[in-house]
BAFI-3210 file (N, C-alpha, C; in Angstrom, 3 decimals, decimal comma, padded with zeros to 6 digits):
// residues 50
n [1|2|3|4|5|6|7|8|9|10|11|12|13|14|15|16|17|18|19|20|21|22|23|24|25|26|27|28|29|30|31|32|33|34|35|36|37|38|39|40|41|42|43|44|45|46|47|48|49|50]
n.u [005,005|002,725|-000,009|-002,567|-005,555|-007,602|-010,479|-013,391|-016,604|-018,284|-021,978|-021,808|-021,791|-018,777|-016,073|-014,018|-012,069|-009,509|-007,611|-003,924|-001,631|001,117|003,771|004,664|003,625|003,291|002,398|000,253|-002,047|-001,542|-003,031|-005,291|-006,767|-006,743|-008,235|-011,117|-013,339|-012,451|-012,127|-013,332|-013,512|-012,454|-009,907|-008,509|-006,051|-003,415|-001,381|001,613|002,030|002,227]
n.v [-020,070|-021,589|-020,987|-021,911|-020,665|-020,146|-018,532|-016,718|-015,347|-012,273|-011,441|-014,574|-017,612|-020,162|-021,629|-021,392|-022,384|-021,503|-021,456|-019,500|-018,506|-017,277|-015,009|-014,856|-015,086|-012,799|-011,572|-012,933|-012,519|-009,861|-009,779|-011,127|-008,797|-007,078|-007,382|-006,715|-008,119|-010,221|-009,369|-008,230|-010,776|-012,499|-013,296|-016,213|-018,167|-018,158|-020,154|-022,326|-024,432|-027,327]
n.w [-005,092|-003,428|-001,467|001,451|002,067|005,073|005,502|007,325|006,104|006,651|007,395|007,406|008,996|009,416|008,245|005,927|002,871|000,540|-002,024|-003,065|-005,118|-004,698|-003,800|-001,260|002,336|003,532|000,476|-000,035|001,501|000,923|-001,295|-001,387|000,825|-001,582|-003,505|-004,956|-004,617|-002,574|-000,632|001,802|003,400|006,510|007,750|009,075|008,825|007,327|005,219|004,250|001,724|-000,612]
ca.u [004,565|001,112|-000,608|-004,010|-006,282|-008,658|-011,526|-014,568|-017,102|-019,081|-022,072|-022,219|-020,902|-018,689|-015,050|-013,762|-010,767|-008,763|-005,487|-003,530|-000,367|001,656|005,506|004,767|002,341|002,262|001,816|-000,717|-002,864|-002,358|-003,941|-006,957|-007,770|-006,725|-009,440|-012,858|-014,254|-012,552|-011,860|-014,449|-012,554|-011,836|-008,376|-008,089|-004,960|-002,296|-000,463|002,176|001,448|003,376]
ca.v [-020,826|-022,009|-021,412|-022,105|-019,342|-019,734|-017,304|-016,211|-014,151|-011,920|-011,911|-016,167|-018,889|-020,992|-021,348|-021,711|-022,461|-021,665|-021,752|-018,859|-018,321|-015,837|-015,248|-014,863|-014,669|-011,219|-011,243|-013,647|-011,420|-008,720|-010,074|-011,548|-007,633|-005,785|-008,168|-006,147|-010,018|-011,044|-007,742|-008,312|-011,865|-012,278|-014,418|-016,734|-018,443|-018,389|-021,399|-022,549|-025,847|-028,105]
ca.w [-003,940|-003,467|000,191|001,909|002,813|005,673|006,021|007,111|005,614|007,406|008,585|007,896|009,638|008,699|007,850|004,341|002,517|-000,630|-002,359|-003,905|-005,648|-004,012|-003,275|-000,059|002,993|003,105|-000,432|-000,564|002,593|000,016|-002,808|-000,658|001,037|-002,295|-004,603|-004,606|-004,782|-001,807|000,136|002,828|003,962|007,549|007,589|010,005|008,728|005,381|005,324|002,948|000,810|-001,313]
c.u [003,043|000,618|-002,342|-004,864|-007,478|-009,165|-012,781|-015,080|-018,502|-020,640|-022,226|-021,494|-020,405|-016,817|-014,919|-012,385|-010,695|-007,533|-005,619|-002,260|000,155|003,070|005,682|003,480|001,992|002,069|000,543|-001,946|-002,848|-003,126|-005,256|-007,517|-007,245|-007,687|-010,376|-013,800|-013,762|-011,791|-012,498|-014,180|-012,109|-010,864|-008,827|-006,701|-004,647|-001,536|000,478|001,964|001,972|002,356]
c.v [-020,815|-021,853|-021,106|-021,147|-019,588|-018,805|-017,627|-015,036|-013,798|-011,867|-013,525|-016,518|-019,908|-020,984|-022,084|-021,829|-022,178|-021,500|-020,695|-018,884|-017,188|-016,361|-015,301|-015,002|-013,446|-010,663|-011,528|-013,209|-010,558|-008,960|-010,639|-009,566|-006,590|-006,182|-007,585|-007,747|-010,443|-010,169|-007,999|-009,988|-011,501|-013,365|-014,979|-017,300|-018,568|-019,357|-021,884|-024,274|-025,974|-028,592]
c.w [-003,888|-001,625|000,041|002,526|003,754|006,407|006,331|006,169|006,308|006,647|008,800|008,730|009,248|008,683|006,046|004,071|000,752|-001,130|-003,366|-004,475|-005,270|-003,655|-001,923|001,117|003,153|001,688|-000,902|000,305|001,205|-001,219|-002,313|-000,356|-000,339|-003,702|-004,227|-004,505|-003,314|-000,056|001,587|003,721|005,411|007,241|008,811|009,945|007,036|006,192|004,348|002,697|-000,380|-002,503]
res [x|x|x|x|x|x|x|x|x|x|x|x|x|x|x|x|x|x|x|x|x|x|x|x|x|x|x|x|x|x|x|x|x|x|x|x|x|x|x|x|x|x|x|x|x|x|x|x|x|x]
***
């Protein structure tokens, strides 16, 4: 499954988006805070996408 990741990153402004591959949403949360690259990510929303 493919979903949409929007975050911030502290301290900018701004929102952002990207797409991961994940089985799930709480898989695809864990692979955003367990990436040293993308660790520091505030979520605002996972979404699933077709």
């Amino acid at each position: 499954m493919k979903f949409e990741i929007m975050y911030e990153i502290p301290p900018m402004r701004g929102i952002f988006r990207t797409e991961i591959n994940a089985d799930s949403i709480k898989d695809a949360e864990e692979k955003i805070r367990l990436n040293p690259e993308t660790a520091n990510y505030r979520i605002r929303e996972i979404k699933e996408i077709q």
